[in-house]
N, C-alpha and C positions, 0 to 999 in steps of 0.2 A: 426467653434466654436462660433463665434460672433452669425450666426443665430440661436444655435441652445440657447445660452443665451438669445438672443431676444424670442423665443419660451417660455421659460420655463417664462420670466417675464409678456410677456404676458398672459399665465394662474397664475402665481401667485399671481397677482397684481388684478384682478377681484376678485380670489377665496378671497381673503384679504380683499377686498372691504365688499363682501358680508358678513361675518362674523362679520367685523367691525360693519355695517349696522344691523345686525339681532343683533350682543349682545348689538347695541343701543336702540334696537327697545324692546326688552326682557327688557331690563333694566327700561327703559320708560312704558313697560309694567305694570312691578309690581309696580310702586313710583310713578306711577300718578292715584289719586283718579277718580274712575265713579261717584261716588254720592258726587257732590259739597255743599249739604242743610247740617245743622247743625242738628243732630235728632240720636235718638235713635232707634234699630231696633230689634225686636227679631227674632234669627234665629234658626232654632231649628234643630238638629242634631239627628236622632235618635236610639237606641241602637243596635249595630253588622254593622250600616254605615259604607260603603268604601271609601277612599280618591275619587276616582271617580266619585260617587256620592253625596257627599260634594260638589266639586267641580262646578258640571251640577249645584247644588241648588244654590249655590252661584251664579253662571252665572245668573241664569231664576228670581235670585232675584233682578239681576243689581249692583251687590255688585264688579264683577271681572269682566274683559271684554274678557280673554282666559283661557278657561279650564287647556289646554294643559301645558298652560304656568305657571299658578298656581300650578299644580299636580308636575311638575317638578322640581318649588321652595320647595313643601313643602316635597319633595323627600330629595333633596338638605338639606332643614335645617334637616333633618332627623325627621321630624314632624308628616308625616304619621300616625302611630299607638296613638299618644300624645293626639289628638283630644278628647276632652269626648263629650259624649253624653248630650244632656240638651237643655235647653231654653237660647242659648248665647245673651247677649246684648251684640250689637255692634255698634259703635258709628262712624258716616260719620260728614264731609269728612273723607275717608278713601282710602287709595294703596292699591291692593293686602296685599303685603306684609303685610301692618299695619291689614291687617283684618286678616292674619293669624297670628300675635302677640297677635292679639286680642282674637282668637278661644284658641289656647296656655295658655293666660293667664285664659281663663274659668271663665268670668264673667255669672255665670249662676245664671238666675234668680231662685230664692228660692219661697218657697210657707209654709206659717207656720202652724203649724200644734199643738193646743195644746189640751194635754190631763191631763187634771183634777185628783187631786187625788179620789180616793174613788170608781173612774168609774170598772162595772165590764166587762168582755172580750166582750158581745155584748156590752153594753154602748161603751164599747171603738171604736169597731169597727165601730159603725154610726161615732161615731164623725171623725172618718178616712174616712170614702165613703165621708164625707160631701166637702171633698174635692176632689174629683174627683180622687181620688189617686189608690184607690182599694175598688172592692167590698164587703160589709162584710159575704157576704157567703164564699168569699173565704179568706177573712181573719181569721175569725171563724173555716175555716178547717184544716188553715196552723198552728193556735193554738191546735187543737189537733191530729194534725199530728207526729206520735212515730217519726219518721224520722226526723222531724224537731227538736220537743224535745231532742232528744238527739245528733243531731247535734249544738244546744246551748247550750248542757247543763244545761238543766233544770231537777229539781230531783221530778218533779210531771208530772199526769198525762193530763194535760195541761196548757198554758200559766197565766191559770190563778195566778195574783201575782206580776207575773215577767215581765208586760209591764208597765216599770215604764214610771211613770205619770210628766211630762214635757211640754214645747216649744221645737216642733224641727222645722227644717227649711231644707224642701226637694225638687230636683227638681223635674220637670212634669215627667220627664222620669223614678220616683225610682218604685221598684217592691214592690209588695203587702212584699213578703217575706223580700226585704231590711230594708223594714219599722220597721217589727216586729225583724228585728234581730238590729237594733238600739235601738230600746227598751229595749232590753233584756242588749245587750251590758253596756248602760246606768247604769241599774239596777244592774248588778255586777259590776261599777266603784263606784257606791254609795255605793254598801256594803264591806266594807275595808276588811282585812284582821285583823285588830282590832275589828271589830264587829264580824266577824264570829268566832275568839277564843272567845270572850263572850259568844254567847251561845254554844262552846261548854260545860264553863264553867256553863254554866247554864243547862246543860243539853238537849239543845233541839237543831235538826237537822235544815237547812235550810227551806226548807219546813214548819213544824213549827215554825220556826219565824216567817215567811212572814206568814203564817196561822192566829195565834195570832196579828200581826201587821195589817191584813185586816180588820179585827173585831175590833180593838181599832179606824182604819182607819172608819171603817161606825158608831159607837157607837157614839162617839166624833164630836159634833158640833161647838165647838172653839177647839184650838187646845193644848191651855193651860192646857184642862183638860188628854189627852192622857195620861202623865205620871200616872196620878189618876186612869185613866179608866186600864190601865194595870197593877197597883198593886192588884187590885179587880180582875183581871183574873187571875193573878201569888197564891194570895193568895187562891182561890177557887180552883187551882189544886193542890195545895200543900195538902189542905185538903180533898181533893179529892168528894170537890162538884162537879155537873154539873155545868157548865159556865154560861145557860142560856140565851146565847146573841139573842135577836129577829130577827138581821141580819141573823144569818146562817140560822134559820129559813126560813124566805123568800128566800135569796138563793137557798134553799136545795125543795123551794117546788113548783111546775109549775104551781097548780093552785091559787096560790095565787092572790090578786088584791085589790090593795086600803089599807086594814086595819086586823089587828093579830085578829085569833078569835080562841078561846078555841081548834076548829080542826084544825089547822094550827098547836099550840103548843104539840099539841098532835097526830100528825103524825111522824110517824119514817120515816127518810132518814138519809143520810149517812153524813150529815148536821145539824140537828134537836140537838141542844144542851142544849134541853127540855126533849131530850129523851135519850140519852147518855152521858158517863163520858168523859173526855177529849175533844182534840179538834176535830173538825168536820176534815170531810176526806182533805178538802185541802184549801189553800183560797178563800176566795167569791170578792174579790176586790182586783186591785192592789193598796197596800198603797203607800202613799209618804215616803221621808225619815225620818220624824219628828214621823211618828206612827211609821216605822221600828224600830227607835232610844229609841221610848217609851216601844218597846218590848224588847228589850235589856236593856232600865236601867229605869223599875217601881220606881215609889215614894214609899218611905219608908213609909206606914202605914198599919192600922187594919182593913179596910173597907174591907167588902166580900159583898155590897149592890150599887146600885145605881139605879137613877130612873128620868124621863126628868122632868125639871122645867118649861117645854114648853116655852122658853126662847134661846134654844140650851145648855144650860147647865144642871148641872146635882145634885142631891142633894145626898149624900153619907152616908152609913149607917153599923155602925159595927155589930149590930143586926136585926135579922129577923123582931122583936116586932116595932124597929125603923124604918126599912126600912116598913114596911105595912103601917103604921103613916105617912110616907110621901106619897107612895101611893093613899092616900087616899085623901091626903093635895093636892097633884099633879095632878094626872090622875082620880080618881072620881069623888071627888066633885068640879072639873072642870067643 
């Protein structure tokens, strides 16, 4: 009985040892920093990565010193799938461990991205490539992509309008389509549910707001004047004049270049509000909030005129005889 106690202590007491040994050595593994230098590092992880893979990068980056042993911890914290994608900065000295706190917490570097009001769907799209983020061919296709469109819900026949014009802040990793669906996102958190019963009260569909609001949006060179610029639209369709806005114009026309000449005004598109009643077929710009807001609540007056002071402002006129007088004052004998 004694030997066979002595036997059994004999492998117990190894096997124990070893154990001891190995979850000291694991443990020492994760809590003791590879990179002892004080510095920042960007590690970049990139989209549909596996813990495994993570893991090898981290090693070859010097960041961990066992694969094995890391995939197991971050099994263990149950972290695996948690990981995002992106440009992480991670900050040494760092443990294992801490560098997986670190991945978790998702310090990912941001890259800014701003888009101007007034811009229209090409304009916007350089200023998107110009970041290295996506190309605007295929930005430009995802905008008039049916699929997409009415996967955002949008109630026109492209983006045009509805990439409201902001600062955003995106990682290296976002997709062309992320992009534009942040956009759009953005742009129905700006338009309330308060402004959208306004114009039902006024009459006019989505689409036509932001239509009307794009054109107030490129008319308008301070921004003071928009309310003004859109009592002159609201009152010209009430009366059922043409709008006449020179924007739709060159939107609506391909070969335009440089400067408005008699054939420009006098080509028919689907645009030309020289040559048709109401509004042109859909927005030429996405406006900001301050022309969407000017589309929904016009200043109260009698102006159905206006005309540049080359100044960026504008000089406003309730009659035709008045508004030629400025004209004249303004843009000829300039």
């Amino acid at each position: 009985m004694k030997t066979r106690i002595i036997i059994l202590l004999g492998v117990l007491i190894p096997a124990g040892l070893f154990f001891l040994v190995t979850g000291f050595w694991v443990w020492h593994t994760l809590h003791t920093p590879v990179k002892v230098d004080d510095k920042e590092i960007i590690f970049v992880i990139e989209p549909g990565q596996h813990l495994k893979q993570i893991a090898e990068n981290l090693k070859s980056s010097g960041l961990i010193p066992n694969v094995l042993v890391f995939r197991a911890y971050a099994r263990y914290q149950k972290a695996a799938t948690r990981i995002q994608a992106g440009e992480h900065r991670l900050f040494t000295p760092a443990s294992p461990a801490q560098i997986l706190d670190q991945l978790l917490k998702a310090r990912i570097k941001l890259y800014r991205l701003t888009v101007p009001e007034g811009l229209d769907m090409a304009e916007t799209a350089s200023v998107v490539a110009k970041t290295g983020m996506c190309e605007p061919d295929l930005f430009l296709a995802l905008c008039r992509d049916p699929d997409v469109l009415a996967d955002l819900g949008i109630p026109s026949h492209t983006m045009e309008g509805f990439l409201f014009p902001e600062t955003y802040f995106f990682p290296k990793t976002i997709t062309c389509r992320q992009i534009i669906e942040k956009m759009v996102t953005t742009f129905f958190s700006v338009y309330t549910p308060e402004w959208e019963k306004k114009a039902d009260d006024l009459g006019f569909t989505l689409k036509e707001i932001v239509t009307l609001a794009s054109m107030i949006e490129k008319e308008a060179g301070v921004a003071s004047e928009q309310p003004l610029i859109s009592s002159v639209f609201h009152n010209r369709l009430k009366k059922g004049m043409r709008l006449q806005s020179d924007p739709t114009v060159i939107y609506g026309d391909t070969t335009f270049e440089g400067r408005i000449r008699t054939r420009h005004l006098q080509r028919k598109t689907e645009y030309n509000t020289y040559q048709m009643h109401g509004l042109p077929k859909g927005p030429i710009a996405n406006p900001g909030a301050k022309a969407i807001e000017a589309a929904l609540f016009p200043a109260e007056s009698d102006f159905l005129f206006f005309v540049s002071k080359n100044d960026k402002t504008h000089y406003f006129s309730k009659t035709l005889a008045e508004h030629n007088r400025a004209v004249r004052k303004y843009q000829i004998n300039q």
